[in-house]
DRENDO-147946 format. One record per residue (C-alpha): residue number from 1; residue in three letters; x, y, z. Coordinates in nm, 4 decimals. Layout:
<pts>
  pos  code      east     north        up
  NUM   ALA         X         Y         Z
...
</pts>
This chain:
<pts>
  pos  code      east     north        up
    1   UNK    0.0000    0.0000    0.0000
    2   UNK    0.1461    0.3362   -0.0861
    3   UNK    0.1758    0.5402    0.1838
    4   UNK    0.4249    0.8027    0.4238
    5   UNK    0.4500    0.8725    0.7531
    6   UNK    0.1409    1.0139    0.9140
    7   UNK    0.3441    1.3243    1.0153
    8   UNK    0.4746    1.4163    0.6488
    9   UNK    0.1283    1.3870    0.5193
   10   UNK   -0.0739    1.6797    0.4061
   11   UNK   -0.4049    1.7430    0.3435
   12   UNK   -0.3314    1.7613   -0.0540
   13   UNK   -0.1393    1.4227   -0.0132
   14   UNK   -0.4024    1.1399   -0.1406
   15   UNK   -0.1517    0.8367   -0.0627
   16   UNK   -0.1000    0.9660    0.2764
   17   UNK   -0.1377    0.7026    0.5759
   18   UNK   -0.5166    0.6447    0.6332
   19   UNK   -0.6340    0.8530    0.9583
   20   UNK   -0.7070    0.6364    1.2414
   21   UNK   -0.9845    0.6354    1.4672
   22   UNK   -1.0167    0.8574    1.7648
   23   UNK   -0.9374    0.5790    1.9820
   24   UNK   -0.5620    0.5823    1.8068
   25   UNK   -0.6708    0.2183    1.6293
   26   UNK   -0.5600    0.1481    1.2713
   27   UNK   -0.7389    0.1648    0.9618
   28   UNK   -0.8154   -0.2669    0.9645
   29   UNK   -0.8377   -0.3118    1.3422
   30   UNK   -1.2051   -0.3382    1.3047
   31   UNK   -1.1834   -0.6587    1.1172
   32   UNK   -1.0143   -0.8385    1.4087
   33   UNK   -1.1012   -1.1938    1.4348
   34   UNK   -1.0079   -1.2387    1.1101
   35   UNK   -0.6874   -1.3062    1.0788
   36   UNK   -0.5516   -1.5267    0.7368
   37   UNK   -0.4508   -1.8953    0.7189
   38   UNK   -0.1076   -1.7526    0.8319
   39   UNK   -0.2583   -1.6171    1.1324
   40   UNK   -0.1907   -1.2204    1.0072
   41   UNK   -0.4570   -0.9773    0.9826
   42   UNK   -0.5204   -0.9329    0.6272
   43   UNK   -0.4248   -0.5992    0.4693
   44   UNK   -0.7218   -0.3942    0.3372
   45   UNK   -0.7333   -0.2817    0.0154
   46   UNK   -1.0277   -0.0970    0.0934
   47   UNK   -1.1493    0.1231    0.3665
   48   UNK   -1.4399    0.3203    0.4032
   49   UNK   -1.4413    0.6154    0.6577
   50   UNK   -1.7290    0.7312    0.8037
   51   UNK   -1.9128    0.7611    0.4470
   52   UNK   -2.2627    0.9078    0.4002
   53   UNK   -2.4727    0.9407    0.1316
   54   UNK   -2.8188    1.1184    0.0638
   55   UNK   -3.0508    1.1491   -0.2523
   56   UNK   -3.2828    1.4579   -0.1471
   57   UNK   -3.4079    1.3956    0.2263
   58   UNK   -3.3449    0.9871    0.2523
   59   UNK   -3.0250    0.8621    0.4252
   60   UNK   -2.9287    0.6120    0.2089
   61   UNK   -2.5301    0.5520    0.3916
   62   UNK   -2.5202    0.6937    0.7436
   63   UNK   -2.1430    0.6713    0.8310
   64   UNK   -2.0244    0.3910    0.6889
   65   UNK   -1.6756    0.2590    0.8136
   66   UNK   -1.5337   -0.1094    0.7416
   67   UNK   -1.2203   -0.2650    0.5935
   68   UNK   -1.1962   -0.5105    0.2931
   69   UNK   -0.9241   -0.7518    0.3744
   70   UNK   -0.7086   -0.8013    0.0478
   71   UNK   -0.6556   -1.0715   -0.1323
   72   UNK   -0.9802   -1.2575    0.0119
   73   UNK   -1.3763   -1.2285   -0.0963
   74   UNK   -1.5981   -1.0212    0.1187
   75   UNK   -1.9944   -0.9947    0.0514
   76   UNK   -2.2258   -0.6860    0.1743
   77   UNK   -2.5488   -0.8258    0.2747
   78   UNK   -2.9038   -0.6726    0.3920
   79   UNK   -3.2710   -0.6108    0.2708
   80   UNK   -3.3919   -0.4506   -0.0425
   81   UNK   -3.3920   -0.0989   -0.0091
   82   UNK   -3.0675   -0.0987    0.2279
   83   UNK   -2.7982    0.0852   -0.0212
   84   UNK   -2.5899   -0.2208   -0.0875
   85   UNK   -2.5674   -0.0920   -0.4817
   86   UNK   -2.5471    0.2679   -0.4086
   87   UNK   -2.2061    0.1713   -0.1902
   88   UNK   -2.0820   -0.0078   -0.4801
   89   UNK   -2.1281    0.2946   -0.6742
   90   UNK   -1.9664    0.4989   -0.4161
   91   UNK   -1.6614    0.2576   -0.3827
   92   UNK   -1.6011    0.2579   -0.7579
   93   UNK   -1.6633    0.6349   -0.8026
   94   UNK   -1.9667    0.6455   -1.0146
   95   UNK   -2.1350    0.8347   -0.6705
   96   UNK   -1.9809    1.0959   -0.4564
   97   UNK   -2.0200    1.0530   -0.0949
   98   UNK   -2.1566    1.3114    0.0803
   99   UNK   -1.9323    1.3234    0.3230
  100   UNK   -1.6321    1.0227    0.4345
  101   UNK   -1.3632    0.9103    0.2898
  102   UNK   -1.2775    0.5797    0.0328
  103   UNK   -0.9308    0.4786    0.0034
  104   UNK   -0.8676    0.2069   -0.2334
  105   UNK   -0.5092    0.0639   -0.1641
  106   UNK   -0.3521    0.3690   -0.0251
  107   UNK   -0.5636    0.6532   -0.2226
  108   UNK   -0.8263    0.8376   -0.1383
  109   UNK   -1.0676    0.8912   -0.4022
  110   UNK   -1.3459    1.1236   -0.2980
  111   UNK   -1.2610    1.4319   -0.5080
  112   UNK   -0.9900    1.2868   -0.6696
  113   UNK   -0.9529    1.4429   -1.0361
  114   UNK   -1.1276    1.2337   -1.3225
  115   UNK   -0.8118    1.1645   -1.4632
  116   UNK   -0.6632    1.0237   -1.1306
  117   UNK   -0.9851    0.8166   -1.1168
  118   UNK   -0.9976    0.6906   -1.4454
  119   UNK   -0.6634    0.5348   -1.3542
  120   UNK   -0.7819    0.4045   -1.0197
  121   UNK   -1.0781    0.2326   -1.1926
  122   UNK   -0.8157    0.0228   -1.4005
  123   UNK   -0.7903   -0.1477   -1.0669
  124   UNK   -1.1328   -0.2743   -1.0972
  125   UNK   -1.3008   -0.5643   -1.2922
  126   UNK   -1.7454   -0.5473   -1.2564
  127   UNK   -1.9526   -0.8341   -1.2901
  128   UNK   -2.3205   -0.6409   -1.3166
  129   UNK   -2.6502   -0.8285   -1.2457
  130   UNK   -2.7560   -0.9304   -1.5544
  131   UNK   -2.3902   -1.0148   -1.6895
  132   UNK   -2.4248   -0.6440   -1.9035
  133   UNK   -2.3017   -0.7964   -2.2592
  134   UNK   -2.3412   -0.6808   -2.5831
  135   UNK   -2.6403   -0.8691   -2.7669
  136   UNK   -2.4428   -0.8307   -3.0817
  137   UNK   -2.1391   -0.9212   -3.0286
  138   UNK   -2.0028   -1.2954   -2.9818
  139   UNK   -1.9156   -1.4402   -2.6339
  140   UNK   -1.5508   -1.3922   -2.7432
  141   UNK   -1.5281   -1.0321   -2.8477
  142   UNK   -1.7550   -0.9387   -2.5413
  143   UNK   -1.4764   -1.1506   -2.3436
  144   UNK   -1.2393   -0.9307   -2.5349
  145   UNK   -1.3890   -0.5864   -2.5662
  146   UNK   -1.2002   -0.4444   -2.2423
  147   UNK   -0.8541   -0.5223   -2.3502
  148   UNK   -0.9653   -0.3369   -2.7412
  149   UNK   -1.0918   -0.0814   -2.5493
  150   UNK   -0.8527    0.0324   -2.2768
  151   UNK   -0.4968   -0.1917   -2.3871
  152   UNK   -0.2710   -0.1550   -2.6817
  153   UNK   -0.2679   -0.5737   -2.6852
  154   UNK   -0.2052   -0.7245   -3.0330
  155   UNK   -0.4583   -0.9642   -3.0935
  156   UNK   -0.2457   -1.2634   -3.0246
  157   UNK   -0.2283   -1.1844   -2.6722
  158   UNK   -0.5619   -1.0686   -2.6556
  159   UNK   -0.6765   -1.4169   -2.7817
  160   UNK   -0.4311   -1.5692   -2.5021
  161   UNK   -0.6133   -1.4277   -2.2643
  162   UNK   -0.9761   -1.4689   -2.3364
  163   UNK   -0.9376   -1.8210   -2.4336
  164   UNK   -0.7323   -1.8524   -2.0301
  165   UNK   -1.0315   -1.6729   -1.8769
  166   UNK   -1.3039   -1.8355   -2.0730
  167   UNK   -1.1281   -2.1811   -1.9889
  168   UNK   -1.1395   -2.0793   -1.6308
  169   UNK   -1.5076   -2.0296   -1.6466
  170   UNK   -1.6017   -2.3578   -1.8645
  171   UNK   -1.6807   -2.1107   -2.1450
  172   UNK   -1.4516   -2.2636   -2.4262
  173   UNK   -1.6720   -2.4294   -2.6356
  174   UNK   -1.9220   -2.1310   -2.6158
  175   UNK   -1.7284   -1.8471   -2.7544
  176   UNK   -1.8559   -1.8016   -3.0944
  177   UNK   -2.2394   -1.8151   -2.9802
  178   UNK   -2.3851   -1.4387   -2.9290
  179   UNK   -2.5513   -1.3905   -2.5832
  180   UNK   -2.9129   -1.4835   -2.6674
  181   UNK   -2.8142   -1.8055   -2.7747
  182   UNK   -2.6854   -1.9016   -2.4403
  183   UNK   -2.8253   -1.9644   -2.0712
  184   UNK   -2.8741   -1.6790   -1.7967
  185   UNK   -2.5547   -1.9241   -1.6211
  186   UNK   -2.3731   -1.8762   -1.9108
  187   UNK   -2.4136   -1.4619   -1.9471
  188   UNK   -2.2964   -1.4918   -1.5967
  189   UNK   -1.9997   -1.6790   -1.6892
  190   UNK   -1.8966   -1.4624   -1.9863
  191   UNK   -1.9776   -1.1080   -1.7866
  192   UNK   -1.7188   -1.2790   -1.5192
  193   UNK   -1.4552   -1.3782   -1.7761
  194   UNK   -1.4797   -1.0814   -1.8865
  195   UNK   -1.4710   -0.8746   -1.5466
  196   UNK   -1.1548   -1.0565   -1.5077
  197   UNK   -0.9422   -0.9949   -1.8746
  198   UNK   -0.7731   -0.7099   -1.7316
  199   UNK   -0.6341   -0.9112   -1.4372
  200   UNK   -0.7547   -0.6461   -1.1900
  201   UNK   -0.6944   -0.5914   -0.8325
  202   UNK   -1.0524   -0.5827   -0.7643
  203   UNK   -1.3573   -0.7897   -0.8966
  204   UNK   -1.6794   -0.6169   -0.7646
  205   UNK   -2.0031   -0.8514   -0.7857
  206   UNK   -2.3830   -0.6793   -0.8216
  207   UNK   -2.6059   -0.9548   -0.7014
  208   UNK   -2.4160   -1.1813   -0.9582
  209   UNK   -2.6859   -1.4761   -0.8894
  210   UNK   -2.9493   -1.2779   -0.9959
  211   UNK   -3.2055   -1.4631   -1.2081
  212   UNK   -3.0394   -1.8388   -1.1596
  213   UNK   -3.2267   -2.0747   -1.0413
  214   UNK   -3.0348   -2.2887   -0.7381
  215   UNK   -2.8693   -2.5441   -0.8998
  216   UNK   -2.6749   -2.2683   -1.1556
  217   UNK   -2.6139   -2.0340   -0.8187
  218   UNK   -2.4464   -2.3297   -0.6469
  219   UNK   -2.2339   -2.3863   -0.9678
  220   UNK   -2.1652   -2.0052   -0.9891
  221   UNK   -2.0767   -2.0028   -0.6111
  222   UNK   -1.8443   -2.2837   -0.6695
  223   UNK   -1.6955   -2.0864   -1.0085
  224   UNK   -1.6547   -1.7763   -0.8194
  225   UNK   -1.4626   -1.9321   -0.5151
  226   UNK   -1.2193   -2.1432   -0.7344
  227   UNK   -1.1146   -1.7910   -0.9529
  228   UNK   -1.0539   -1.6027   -0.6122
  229   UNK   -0.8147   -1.8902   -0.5190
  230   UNK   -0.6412   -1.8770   -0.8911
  231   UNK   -0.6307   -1.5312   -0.9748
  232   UNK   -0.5458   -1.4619   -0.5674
  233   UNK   -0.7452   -1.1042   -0.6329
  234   UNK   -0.9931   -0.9252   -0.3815
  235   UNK   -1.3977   -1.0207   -0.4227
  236   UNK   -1.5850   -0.7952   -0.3275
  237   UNK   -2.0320   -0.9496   -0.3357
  238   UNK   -2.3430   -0.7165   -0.3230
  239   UNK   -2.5678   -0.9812   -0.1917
  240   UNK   -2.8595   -1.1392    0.0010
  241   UNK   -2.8419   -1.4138   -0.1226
  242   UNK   -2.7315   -1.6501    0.2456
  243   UNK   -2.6243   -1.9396    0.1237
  244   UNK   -2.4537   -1.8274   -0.1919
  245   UNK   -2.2680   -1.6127    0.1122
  246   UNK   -2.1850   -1.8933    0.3228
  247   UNK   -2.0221   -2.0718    0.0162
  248   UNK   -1.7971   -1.8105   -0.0826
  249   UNK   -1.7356   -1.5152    0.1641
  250   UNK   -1.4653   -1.4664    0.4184
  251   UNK   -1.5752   -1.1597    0.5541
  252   UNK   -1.9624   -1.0107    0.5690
  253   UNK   -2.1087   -0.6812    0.6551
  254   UNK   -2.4477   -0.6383    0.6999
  255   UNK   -2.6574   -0.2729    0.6099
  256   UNK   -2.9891   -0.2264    0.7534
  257   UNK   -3.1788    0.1208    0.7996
  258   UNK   -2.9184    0.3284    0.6644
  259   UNK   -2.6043    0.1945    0.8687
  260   UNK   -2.3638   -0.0757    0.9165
  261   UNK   -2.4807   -0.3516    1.1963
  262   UNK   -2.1280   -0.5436    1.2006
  263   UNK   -1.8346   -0.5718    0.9837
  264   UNK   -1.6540   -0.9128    1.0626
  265   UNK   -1.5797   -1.2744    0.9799
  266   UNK   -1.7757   -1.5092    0.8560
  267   UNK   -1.7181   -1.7334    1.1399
  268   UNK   -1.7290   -1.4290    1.4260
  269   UNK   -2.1324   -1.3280    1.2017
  270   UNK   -2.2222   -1.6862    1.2314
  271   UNK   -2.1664   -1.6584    1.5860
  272   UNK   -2.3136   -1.3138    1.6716
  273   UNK   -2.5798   -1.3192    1.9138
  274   UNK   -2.7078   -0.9362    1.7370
  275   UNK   -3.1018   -0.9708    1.6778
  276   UNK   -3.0680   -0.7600    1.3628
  277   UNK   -2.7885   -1.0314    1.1941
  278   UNK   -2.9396   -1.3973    1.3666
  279   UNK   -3.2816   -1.3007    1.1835
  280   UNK   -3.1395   -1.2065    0.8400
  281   UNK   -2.9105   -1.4736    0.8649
  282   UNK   -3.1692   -1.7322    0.9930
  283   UNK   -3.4483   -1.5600    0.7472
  284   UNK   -3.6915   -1.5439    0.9842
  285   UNK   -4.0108   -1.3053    0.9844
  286   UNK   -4.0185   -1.2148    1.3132
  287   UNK   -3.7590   -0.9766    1.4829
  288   UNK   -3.5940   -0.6264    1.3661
  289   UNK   -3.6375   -0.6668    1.0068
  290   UNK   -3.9952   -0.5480    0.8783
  291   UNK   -4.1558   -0.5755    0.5398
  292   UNK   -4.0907   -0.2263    0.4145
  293   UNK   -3.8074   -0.0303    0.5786
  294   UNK   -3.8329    0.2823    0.3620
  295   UNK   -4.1851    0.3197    0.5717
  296   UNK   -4.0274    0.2022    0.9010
  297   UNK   -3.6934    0.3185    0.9156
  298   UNK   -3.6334    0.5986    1.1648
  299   UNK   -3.4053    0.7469    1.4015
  300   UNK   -3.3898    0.5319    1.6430
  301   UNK   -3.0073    0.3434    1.7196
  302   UNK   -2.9334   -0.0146    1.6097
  303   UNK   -2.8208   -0.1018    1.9700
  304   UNK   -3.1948   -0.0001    2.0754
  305   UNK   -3.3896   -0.1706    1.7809
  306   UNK   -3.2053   -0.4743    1.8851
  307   UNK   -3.2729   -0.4776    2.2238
  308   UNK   -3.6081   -0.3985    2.2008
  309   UNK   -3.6915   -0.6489    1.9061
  310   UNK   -3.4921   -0.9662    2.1088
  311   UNK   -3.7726   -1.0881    2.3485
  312   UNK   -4.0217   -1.0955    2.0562
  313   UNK   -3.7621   -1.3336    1.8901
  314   UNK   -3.7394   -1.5769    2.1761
  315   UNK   -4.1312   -1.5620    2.2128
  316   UNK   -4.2029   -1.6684    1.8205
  317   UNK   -4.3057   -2.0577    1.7913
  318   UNK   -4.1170   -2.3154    1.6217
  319   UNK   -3.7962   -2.1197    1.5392
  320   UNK   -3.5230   -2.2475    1.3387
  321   UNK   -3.2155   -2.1060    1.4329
  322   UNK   -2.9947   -2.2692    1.1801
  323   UNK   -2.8435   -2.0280    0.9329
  324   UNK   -2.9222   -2.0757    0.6124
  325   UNK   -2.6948   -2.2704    0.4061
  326   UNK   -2.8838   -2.4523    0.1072
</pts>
């Protein structure tokens, strides 16, 4: 991560360390818990500090702060309506936080210049919800449309690496059929081969199993973890989907009314005793959750909508607390 010493940094200086918190904590200490298989706390490539967002009156991000551990897959989860998307937006730089900071491995991009941007977007690969390909064009070029685009590759090398990425997705024997001549699985497939050309940093995920029925979610799931583990890059899932979660994710935060109930493991969430994460995990009807949180959301704190929603939990019949996994 590119930065200097905290007390050489200035307020023009974008690769500056990140601040800490009041408390004199660094930048990743929230994510304790969760250290790597080497028993280090991963590095974040990420971090979001205290970011906020507003369209008119509604609070869509009410100071958002977490870490994304490098080099590992972490999925933002919550109900409709919570601003999962608009913090992707925010992260990548297609939305402007109101106020906070984003630092994506070392700079921080809020008002950063469009040409700085640009540059830090090269860091990013997108897989969009509905894949996002080009009804005209074959599997291949749509595969090989960033690298045209935005790389002065000779087509020799960009042939090398379509046919590597669509080999890595089961997508070889596909690559001359145009998009509606193939599954839903199969867009996804291509829109993730392609996300992935420009060996990125940083592969952000929009509800990728949106529209799949099960069986192609599981394979997805299954496609998505193996390509972390290969390409060794940073996964970053807008979700709610729970199981597809539990089968990739290291890390999970949850959103709900605005703000950010816990940032953590996937082991240290699967143990949380919070009423707001055992009923979205659990996908129960009772508890803090309601039908329509536009219409229900208010001021009140997490800590007291918890609280107060708890016994109502313990009282509903024939509860099954087991997270859901399938």
């Amino acid at each position: 991560m590119s930065q200097s010493p905290a007390s050489g940094s200035t307020p023009g200086d974008r690769t500056a360390e990140m601040p800490r918190d009041p408390s004199g904590r660094a930048p990743d200490d929230r994510s304790r818990g969760d250290q790597d298989r080497n028993g280090r706390t991963p590095e974040p490539v990420i971090s979001l500090r205290g970011v906020t967002k507003s369209f008119g009156s509604h609070c869509v991000l009410s100071d958002i702060t977490f870490d994304v551990p490098k080099g590992r897959t972490t999925a933002i989860m919550g109900p409709s309506g919570t601003g999962k998307s608009v913090l992707l937006k925010n992260i990548i730089g297609l939305l402007r936080p109101d106020s906070g900071e984003i630092w994506v491995e070392g700079e921080q991009i809020v008002g950063m210049r469009d040409k700085d941007l640009y540059r830090v977007r090269k860091k990013f690969g997108v897989l969009f919800q509905d894949g996002a390909l080009f009804g005209s064009m074959t599997l291949y070029d749509n595969i090989a449309f960033p690298l045209r685009e935005h790389t002065r590759k000779g087509e020799k090398e960009i042939r090398e690496l379509v046919h590597q990425n669509a080999e890595l997705v089961g997508l070889m024997d596909h690559l001359t059929k145009l998009p509606g001549e193939v599954s839903g699985g199969m867009k996804k497939r291509a829109g993730l081969a392609r996300a992935m050309v420009m060996e990125p940093d940083i592969v952000l995920f929009d509800e990728p199993d949106s529209g799949l029925d099960p069986v192609r979610v599981a394979y997805l799931d299954d496609l998505v973890r193996r390509a972390q583990e290969e390409t060794g890059a940073t996964f970053f899932i807008i979700t709610h989907n729970i199981p597809s979660v539990m089968r990739t994710a290291d890390y999970i935060g949850i959103l709900f009314r605005s703000k950010l109930v816990k940032f953590a493991s996937k082991d240290d969430m699967k143990q949380s005793d919070n009423p707001i994460i055992r009923q979205f995990l659990t996908g129960r009807a009772k508890g803090p959750i309601g039908m329509d949180e536009m219409a229900e959301a208010d001021d009140t704190d997490l800590e007291e909508v918890a609280q107060r929603d708890w016994s109502e939990m313990d009282e509903e019949p024939g509860i099954n607390e087991d997270i859901l996994t399938v």
